[in-house]
C-alpha positions in Angstrom: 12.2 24.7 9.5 11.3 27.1 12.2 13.3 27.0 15.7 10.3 28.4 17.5 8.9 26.9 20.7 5.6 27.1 21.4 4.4 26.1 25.1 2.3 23.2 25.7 -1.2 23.7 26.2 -3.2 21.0 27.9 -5.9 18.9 25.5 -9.1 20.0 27.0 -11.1 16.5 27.6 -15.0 16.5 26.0 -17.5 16.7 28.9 -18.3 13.5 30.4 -21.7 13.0 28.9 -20.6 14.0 25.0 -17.3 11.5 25.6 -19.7 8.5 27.3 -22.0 8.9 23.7 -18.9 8.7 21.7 -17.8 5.8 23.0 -21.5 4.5 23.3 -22.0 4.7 19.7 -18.7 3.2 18.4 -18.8 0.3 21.2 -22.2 0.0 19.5 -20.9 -0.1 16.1 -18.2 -2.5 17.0 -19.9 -4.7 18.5 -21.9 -5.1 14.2 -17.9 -5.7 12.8 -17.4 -8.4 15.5 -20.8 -9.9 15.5 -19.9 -10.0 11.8 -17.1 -11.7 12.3 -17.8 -14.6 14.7 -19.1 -18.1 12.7 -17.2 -20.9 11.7 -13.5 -20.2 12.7 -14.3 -16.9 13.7 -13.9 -14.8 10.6 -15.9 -12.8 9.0 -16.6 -14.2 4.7 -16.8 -11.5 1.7 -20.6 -10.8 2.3 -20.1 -10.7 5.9 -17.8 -7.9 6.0 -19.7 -5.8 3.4 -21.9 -5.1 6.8 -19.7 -2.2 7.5 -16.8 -0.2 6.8 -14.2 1.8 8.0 -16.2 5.6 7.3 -19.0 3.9 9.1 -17.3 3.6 12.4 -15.5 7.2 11.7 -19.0 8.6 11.3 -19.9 6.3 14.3 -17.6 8.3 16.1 -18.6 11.5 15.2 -15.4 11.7 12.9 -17.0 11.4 9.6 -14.7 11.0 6.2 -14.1 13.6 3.8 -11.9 11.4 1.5 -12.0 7.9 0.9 -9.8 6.0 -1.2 -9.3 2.2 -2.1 -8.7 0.0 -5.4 -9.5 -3.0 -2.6 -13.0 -2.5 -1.0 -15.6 -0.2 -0.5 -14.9 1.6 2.3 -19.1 2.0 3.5 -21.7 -0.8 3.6 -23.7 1.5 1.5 -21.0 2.6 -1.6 -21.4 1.0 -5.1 -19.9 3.4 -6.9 -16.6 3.3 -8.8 -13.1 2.5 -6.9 -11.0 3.5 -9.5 -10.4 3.9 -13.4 -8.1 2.2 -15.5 -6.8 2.8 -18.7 -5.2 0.4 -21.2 -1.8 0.8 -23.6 -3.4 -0.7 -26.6 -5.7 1.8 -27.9 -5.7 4.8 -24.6 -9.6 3.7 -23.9 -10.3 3.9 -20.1 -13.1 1.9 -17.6 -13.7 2.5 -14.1 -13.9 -0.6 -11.9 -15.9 -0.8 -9.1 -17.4 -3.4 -6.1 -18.7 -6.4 -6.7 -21.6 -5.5 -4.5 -22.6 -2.5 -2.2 -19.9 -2.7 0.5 -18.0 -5.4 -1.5 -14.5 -6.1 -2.4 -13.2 -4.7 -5.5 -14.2 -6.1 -8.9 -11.0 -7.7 -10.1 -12.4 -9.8 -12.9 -14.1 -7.1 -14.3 -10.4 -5.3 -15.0 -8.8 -8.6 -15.9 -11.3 -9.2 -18.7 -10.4 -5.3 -19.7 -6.5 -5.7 -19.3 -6.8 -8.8 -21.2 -3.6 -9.4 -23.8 -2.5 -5.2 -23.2 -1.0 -3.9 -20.0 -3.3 -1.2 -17.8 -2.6 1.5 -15.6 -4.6 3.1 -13.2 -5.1 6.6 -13.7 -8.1 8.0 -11.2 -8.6 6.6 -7.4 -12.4 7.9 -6.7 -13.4 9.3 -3.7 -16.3 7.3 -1.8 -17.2 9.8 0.8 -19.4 12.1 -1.7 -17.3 15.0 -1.3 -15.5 14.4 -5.0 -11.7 14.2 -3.4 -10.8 11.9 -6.6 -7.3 11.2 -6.6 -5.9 11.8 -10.6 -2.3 10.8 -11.1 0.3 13.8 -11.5 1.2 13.8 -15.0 0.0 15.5 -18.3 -3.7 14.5 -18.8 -4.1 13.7 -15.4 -3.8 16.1 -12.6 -1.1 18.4 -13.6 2.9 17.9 -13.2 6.1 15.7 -14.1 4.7 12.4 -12.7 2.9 8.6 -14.4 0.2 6.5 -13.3 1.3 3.7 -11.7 0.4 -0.2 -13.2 -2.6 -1.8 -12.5 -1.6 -5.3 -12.4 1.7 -5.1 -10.3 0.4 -7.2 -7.5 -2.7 -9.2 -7.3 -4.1 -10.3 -3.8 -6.8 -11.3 -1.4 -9.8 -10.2 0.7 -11.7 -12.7 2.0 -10.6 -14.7 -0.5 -11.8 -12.8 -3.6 -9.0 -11.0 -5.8 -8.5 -7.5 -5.8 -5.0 -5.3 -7.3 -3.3 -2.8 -5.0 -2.1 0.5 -6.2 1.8 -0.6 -7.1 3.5 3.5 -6.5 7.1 3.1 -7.9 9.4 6.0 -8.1 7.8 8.6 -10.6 3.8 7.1 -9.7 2.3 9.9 -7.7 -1.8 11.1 -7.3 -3.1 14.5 -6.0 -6.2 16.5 -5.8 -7.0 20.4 -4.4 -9.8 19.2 -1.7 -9.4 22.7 -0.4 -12.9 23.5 -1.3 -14.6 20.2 -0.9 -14.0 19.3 2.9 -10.5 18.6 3.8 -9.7 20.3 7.0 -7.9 23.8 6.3 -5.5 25.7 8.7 -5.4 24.5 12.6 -9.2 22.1 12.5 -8.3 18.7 13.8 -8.1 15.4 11.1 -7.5 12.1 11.1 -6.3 9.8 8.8 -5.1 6.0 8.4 -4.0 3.7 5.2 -3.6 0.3 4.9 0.4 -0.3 3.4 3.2 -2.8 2.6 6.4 -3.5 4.6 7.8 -5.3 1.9 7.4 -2.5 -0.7 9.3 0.1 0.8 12.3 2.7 0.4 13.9 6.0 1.6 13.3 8.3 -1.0 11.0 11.2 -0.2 8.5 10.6 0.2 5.4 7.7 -0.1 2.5 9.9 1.8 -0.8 9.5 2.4 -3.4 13.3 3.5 -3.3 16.7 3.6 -0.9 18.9 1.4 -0.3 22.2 -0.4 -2.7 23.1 -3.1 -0.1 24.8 -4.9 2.2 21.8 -4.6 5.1 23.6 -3.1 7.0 23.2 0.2 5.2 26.1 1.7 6.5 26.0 5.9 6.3 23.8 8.7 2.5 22.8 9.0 1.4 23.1 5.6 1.1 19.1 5.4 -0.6 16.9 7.7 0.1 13.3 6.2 0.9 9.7 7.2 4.5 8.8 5.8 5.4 5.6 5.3 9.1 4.1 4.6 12.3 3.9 5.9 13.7 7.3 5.5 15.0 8.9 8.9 15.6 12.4 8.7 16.6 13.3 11.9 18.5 10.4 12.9 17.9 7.9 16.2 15.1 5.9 14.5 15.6 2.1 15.8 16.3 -0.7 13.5 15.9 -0.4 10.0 12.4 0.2 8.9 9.9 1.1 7.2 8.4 3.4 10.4 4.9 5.4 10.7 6.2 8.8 10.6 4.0 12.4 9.8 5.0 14.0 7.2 4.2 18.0 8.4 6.3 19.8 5.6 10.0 20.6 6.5 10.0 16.8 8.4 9.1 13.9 9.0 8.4 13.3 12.6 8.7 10.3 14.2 7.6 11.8 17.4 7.3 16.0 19.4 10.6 16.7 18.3 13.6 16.0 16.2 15.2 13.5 18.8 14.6 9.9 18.7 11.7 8.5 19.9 12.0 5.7 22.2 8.2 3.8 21.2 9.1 3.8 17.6 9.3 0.9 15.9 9.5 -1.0 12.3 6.4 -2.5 10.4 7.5 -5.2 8.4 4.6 -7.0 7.7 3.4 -7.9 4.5 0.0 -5.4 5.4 0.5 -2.5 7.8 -2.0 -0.4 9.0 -1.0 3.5 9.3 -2.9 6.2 11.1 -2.3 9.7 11.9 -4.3 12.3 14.4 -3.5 15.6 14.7 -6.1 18.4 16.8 -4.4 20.9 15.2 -3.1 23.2 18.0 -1.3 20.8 20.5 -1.0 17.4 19.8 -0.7 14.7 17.6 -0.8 10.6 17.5 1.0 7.7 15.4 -0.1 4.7 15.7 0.7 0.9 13.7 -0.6 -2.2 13.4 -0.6 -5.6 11.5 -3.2 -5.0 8.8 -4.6 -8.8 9.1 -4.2 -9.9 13.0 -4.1 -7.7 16.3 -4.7 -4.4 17.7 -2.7 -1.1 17.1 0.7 0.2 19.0 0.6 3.9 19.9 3.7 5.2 18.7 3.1 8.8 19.9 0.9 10.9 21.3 1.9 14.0 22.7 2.9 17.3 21.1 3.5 18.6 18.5 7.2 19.7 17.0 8.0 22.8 17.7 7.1 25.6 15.0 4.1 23.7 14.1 1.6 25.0 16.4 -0.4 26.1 15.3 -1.1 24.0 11.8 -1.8 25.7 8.5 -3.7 22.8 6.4 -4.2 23.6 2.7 -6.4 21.0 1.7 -5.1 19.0 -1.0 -4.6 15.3 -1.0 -1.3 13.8 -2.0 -1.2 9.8 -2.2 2.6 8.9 -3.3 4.9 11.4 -3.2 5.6 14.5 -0.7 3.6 17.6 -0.7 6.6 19.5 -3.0 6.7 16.8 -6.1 5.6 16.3 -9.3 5.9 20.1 -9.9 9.4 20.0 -11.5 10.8 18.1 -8.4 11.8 14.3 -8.6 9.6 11.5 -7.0 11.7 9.0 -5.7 9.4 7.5 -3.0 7.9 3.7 -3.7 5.3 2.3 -1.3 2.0 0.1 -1.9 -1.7 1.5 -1.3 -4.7 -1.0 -0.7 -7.3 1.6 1.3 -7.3 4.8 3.4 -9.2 7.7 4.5 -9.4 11.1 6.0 -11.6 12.3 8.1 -12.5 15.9 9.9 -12.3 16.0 14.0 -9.8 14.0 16.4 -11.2 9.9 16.3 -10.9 8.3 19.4 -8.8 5.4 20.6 -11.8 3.5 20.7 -12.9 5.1 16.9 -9.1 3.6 15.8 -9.5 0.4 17.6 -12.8 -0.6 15.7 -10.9 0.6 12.1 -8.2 -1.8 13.2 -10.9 -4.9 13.9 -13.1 -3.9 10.4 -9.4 -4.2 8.8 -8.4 -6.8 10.4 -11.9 -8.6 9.7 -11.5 -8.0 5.8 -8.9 -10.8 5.5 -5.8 -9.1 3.5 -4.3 -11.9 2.3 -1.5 -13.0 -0.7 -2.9 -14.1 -3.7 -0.7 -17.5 -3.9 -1.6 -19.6 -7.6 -3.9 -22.2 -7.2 -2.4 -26.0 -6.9 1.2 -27.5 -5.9 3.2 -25.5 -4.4 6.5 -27.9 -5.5 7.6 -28.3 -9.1 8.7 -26.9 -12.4 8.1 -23.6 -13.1 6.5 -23.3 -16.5 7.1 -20.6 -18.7 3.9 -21.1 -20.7 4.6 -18.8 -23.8 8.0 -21.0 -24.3 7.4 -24.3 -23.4 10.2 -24.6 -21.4 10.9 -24.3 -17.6 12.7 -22.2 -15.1 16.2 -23.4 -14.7 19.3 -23.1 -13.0 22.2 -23.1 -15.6 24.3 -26.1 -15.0 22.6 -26.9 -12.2 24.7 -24.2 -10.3 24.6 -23.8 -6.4 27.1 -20.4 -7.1 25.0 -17.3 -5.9 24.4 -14.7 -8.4 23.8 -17.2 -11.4 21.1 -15.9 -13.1 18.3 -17.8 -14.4 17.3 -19.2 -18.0 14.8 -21.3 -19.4 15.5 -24.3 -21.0 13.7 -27.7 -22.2 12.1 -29.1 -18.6 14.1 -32.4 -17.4 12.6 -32.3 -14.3 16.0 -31.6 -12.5 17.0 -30.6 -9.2 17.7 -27.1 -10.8 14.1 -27.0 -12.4 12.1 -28.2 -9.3 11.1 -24.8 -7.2 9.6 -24.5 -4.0 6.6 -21.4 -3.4 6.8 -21.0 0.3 4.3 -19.6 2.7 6.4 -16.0 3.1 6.4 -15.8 -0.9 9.9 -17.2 -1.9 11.0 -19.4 -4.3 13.1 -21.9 -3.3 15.4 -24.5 -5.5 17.5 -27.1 -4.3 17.1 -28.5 -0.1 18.7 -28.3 2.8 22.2 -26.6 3.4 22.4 -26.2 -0.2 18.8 -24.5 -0.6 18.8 -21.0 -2.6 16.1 -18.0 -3.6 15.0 -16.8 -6.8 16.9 -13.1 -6.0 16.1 -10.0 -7.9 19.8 -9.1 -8.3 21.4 -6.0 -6.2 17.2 -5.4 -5.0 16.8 -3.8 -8.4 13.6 -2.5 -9.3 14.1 -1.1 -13.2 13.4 -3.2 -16.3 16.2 -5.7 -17.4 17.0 -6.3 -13.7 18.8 -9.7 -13.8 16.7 -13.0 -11.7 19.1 -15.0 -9.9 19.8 -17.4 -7.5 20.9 -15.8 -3.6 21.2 -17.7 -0.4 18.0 -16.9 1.5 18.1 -14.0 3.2 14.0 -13.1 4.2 14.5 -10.0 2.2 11.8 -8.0 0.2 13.5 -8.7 -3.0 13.0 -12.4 -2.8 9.6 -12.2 -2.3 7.1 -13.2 -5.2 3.6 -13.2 -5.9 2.1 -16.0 -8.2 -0.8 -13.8 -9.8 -3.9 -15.2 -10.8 -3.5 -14.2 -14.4 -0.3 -16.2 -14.7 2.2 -14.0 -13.8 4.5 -13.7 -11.3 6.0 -10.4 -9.9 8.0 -9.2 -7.7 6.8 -8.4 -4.0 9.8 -5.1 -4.2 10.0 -4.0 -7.8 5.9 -5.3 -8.4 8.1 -5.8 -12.2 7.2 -8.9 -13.8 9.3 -12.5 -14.2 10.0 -12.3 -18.1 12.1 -14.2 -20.5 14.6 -11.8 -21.9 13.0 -10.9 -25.9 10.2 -13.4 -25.8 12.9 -15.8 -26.6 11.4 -19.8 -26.5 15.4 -21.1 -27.0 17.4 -23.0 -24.8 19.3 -20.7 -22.6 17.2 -17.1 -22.8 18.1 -14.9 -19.9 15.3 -14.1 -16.9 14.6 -11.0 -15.9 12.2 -8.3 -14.4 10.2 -6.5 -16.6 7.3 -4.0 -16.7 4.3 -6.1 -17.0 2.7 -6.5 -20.8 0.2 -9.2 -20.7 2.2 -11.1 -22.9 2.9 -14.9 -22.7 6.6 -14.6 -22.0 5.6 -12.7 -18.6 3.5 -16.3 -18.0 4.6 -19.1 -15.8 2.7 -22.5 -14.0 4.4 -24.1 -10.8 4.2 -27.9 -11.0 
């Protein structure tokens, strides 16, 4: 990194008139997401929210997208298109999956009848704005480098209460494209950008981005990226608590602030959605800012100037989306994060511009896809016949789980809780369903932990019968396919296949 110090240069402020019909037209804009989302309890349904999108308001506020990416939602009222592709294991043939409707939220059944009895993987994230930025994975037949596409079923979910997937990046999942010539901002021009993340599905390793990179995929010099980081890596040291934090990744860093030093308005982002955005003119300054992805308004985390030796910024113009600007080119991803929607756009977006974002996500109603009926009983493993049990009715943390012929036992009766554990057993005695040592790699043992609130005793009961983990986004799955008394549970990659299937109650 460079030890050069550039002097700070005032932000020059837009004349009065040109900043008073900036805010005129997003005020005007946000008052359509809010009128949207006033009825019967106040929020907005799945049609209602297809009135607008997150590139309207940026092209409300005369920050218009170049790049827009979501397996979720259409990010305009207007787009129909395509969302993304998938491609399943059991004979290579690929379908793209788009909205529901114009605006709409993603078309989830449409890939579940695909995906049906093979496992899927999602190997293209298109581009909504109409400039082509489609985000390929990096690996052979896809973009170029070392890299895989990551799962397409790892976790199900809500919006508005219809079903959508996220895109699942574990270490070695990584997408890119060279928008150098199709409208990302190049050198020192001012962008934007935000994403809608996971706290739960986090790590250190370098490093789960989101915007501007190199084109040759190198680490080319302090201001050759411009990207939102997201995780709990702390280079320079001083970051507060534990993590994950909305850093910018701007090559040879990751900045948490104008400098190297810790800064003092950081803070973690640990819930289940996080919205991300970073703002950077280019020249002088820059802006974090974080928010809940499904209640409330944004914390600014910084806004002031930029590190030195970075000033001004040299933008290539590629997109990364889940790994650092350097990987996938003989380098080892290591970075894990989740990805529901996000965008860039060209020019510096208001406050007000970010505010209305946060309400339109806010409005869209993330939510956890919990399975349908009681939430208390046996867990099922439908391809066995059997149910989830506790060997020998053990209170001893670390047991690990079996299956074995349902009795309707204390050890066999499990709880799905509101924050996505699974409980067995009450009161002082009460233990989790635990992916053992927070492993994320196939054959990772399931067992029983005191509660502890952490990510790796999180689960989500999928729609399709499955149930993955909320960390690893691996699959509950009796060891071999075994149906006898006393087969191991484990995590697995997902298969579609009915030892990966389980019914509560």
């Amino acid at each position: 990194m460079r030890d050069a110090r550039c002097p700070e240069r005032p932000v020059p402020a837009p004349p009065p008139r040109a900043r008073l019909r900036t805010l005129i037209r997003v005020f005007a804009t946000l008052l359509l997401v809010v009128g949207t989302a006033v009825g019967t309890g106040g929020l907005a349904t799945t049609a209602q929210a297809a009135t607008t999108g997150p590139c309207d308001l940026y092209a409300a506020g005369g920050t218009p997208c170049v790049a827009a990416h979501s397996t979720t939602r259409a990010l305009y009222s207007a787009y129909g298109g395509a969302l993304y592709q998938v491609r399943r294991a059991s004979d290579g043939r690929t379908q793209n999956i788009g909205a529901v409707a114009a605006g709409g939220v993603a078309n989830a059944a449409a890939q579940d009848t695909f995906c049906a009895g093979t496992s899927c993987v999602v190997t293209i994230v298109f581009d909504q704005s109409g400039h082509g930025n489609d985000l390929a994975y990096q690996g052979p037949g896809g973009a170029g480098g070392s890299d895989t596409p990551a799962n397409a079923t790892s976790e199900a979910l809500t919006l508005g209460g219809s079903k959508a997937y996220s895109l699942y990046i574990n270490p070695g999942n990584s997408y890119w494209h060279d928008g150098s010539s199709s409208g990302m901002p190049r050198g020192s021009a001012p962008q934007g950008a935000y994403m809608v993340t996971s706290g739960v599905h986090v790590n250190g390793g370098c490093c789960f981005d989101y915007g501007n990179s190199e084109t040759d995929r190198k680490a080319d010099g302090a201001g050759a990226m411009n990207a939102i980081y997201f995780g709990t890596s702390c280079w320079f040291g001083g970051c507060s608590g534990t993590g994950p934090w909305v850093q910018a990744d701007l090559e040879y860093g990751l900045y948490s602030g104008g400098s190297s030093s810790w800064n003092q308005n950081q803070r973690a982002f640990t819930n289940r959605y996080v919205t991300a955005m970073l703002k950077n003119n280019g020249t002088t300054r820059f802006a974090l800012k974080g928010g809940d992805a499904q209640s409330g308004g944004l914390t600014t985390l910084w806004n002031g100037a930029l590190p030195p030796g970075y000033s001004p910024m040299k933008q290539q113009g590629a997109i990364i989306l889940g790994s650092g600007g350097d990987c996938c080119n003989g380098n080892t991803n290591q970075s894990l994060g989740t990805f529901y929607e996000g965008a860039v756009v060209s020019g510096y977006p208001s406050d007000a511009t970010d505010d209305a974002v946060q309400a339109n996500i806010a409005a869209a109603r993330y939510s956890t896809a919990a399975g349908t009926g009681t939430t208390t009983g046996p867990l099922h493993a439908v391809g066995a016949g059997k149910c989830l049990d506790v060997p020998g009715s053990s209170t001893t943390g670390g047991t690990q789980t079996q299956i074995y012929s349902c009795s309707g036992g204390a050890n066999q009766t499990w709880t799905a809780t509101p924050s996505g554990q699974l409980t067995v057993y009450s009161g002082s005695g009460q233990l989790c369903l635990d992916a053992s040592d927070k492993g994320t790699a196939n054959g990772t043992k399931v067992i029983v932990w005191p509660c502890n609130g952490q990510p790796n005793q999180q689960w989500v009961r999928n729609a399709n019968g499955t149930v993955t983990g909320a960390q690893s986004g691996l699959c509950l799955d009796v060891s071999g396919a075994s149906t006898a008394n006393g087969a191991p549970v484990q995590l697995w990659t997902c298969s579609g296949q009915s030892n990966q299937q389980w019914k509560l109650g």
